[in-house]
C-alpha positions in Angstrom: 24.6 20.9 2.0 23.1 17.5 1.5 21.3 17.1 -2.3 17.4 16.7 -1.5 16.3 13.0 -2.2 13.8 12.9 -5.1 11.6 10.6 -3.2 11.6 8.7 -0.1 11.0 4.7 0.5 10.5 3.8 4.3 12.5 0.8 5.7 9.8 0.3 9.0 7.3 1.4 10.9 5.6 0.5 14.4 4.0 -2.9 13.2 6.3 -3.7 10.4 10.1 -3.7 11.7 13.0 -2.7 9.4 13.4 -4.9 6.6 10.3 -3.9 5.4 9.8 -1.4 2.5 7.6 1.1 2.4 6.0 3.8 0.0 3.4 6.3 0.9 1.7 9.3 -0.6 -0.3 11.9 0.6 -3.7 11.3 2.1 -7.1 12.0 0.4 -5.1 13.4 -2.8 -4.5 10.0 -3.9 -7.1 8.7 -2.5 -9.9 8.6 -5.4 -11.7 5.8 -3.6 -12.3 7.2 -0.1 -15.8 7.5 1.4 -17.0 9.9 4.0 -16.0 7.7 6.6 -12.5 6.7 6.1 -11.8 10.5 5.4 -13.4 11.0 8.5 -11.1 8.3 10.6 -8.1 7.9 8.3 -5.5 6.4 10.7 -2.5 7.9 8.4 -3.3 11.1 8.6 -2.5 11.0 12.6 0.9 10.9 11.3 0.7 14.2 9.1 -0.7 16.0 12.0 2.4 15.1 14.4 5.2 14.4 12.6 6.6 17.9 10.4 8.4 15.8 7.8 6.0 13.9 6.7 3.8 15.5 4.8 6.6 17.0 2.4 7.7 13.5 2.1 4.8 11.9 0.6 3.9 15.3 -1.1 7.5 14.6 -2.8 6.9 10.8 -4.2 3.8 12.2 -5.5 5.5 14.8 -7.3 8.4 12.4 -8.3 5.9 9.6 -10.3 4.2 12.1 -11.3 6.5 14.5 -13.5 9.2 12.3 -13.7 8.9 10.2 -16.9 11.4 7.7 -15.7 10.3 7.1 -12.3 9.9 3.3 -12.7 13.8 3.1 -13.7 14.7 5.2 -11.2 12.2 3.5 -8.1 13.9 0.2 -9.4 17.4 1.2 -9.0 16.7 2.2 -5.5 14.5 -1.0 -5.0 17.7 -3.1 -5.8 19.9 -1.4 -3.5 18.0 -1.3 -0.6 16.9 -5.2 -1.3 20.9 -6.1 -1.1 21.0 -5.3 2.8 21.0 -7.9 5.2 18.0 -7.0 7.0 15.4 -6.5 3.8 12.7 -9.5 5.0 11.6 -9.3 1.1 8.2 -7.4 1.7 7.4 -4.0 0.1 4.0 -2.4 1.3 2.5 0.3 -1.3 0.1 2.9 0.7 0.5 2.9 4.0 -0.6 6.2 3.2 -2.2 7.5 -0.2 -3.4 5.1 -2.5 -3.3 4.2 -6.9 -4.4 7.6 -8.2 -4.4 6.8 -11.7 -4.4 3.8 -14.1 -0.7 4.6 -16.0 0.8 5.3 -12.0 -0.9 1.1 -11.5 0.7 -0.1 -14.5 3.6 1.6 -13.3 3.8 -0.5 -9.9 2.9 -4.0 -12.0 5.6 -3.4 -14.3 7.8 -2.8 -10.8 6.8 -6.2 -9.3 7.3 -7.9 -12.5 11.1 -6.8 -12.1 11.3 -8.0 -8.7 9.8 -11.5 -8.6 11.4 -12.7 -5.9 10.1 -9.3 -3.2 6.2 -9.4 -2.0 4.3 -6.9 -2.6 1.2 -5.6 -1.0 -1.5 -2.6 -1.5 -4.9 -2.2 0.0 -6.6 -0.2 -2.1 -10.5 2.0 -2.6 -9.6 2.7 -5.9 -12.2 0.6 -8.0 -12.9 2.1 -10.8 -8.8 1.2 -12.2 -8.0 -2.1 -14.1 -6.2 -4.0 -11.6 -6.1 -7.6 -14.0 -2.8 -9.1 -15.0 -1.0 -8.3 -11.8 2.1 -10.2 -11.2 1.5 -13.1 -8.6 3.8 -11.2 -6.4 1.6 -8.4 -6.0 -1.1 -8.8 -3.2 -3.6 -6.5 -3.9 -6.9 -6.1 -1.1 -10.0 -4.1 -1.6 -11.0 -2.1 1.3 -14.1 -1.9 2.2 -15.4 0.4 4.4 -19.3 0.3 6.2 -20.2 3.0 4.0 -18.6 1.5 0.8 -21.0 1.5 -2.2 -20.2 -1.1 -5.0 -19.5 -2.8 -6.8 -16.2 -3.7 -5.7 -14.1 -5.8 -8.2 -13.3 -9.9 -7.9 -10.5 -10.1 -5.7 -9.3 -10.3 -1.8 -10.9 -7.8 0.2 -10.1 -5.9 3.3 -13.1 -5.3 5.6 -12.9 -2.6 8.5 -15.1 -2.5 11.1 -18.7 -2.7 11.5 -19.1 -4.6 7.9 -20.8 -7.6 6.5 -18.3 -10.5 5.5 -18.2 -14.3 5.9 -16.6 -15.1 8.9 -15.4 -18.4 7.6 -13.0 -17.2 4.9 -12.0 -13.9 6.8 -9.1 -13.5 9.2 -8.6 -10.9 11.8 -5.6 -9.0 12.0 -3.5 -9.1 14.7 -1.9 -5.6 14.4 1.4 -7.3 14.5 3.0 -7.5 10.7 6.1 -9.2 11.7 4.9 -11.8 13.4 2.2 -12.8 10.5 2.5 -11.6 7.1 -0.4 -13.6 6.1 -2.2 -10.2 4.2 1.1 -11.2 1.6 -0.3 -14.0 0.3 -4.2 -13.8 0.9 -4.7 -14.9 -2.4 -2.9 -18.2 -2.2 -4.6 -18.9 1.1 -8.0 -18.0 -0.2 -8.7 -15.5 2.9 -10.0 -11.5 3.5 -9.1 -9.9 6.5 -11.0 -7.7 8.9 -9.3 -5.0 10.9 -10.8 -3.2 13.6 -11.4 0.4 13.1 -8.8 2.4 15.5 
């Protein structure tokens, strides 16, 4: 019988093809940000409700960074295997599903980046009230702000969704189609937000 894998990082999804990594956690849990709306319409947990395996998948990273006091060495180890395969595009998405629960689980995910300099990383995140200075310049991170979000949110690239008030001159929309844009990577450096349409 196969040993059960302490934790799980995704190599794809439906918008971002493989060669893209991927770590999620558990929705609302994690999610010390949320407001009543995106708990209402959170797109990930569609995938909780229809797919059996993955719920105990992101209930298991949780677990993992969570009582595992070297979970950094050990997410790193895997990091730099899976970034030797051919296909790895150099892009690692945080929270597709879940989001930074803590300020020490952050820290852990800056220290991360600033072992990989040469992979992008990217989180959208709620969680405001964490310290998210001194982040590595490879690590995109986007405030999301929903039409019921209540301030203030912190200096920084933000995320709108839906019905919300933003300039229309520094925001892009997104096209739904990560592979074909990866411009939400390097938002910073362009100087732009992003809207998304609520689906």
């Amino acid at each position: 019988m196969a040993k059960e894998k302490l934790f799980h990082i995704s190599t794809g999804n439906r918008k971002m093809n493989v060669g893209f990594l991927i770590w999620n956690l558990p929705t609302t849990k994690t999610c010390i940000g949320r407001t009543p709306m995106c708990e209402k319409i959170c797109y990930a947990k569609k995938a909780e409700r229809f797919r059996k395996d993955t719920v105990p998948s992101r209930e298991r990273n949780l677990d993992f960074v969570q009582n595992n006091p070297d979970w950094i060495d050990l997410l790193c180890a895997e990091i730099e295997k899976l970034s030797r395969k051919k296909k790895f595009k150099g892009f690692f998405r945080l929270h597709e599903s879940g989001d930074f629960f803590s300020q020490g689980y952050l820290d852990g995910w800056k220290e991360i980046s600033r072992r990989f300099p040469d992979i992008k990383f990217l989180a959208f995140t709620k969680s405001f009230i964490l310290d998210f200075r001194d982040l590595p310049k490879n690590f995109q991170v986007v405030f999301s702000v929903m039409p019921d979000t209540v301030g203030p949110i912190p200096k920084g690239r933000r995320a709108y969704a839906g019905d919300c008030d933003y300039n229309t001159e520094q925001t892009v929309e997104c096209s739904g189609l990560c592979d074909g844009c990866g411009i939400c990577w390097d938002l910073n450096r362009f100087g732009l937000d992003v809207h998304f349409h609520l689906h």
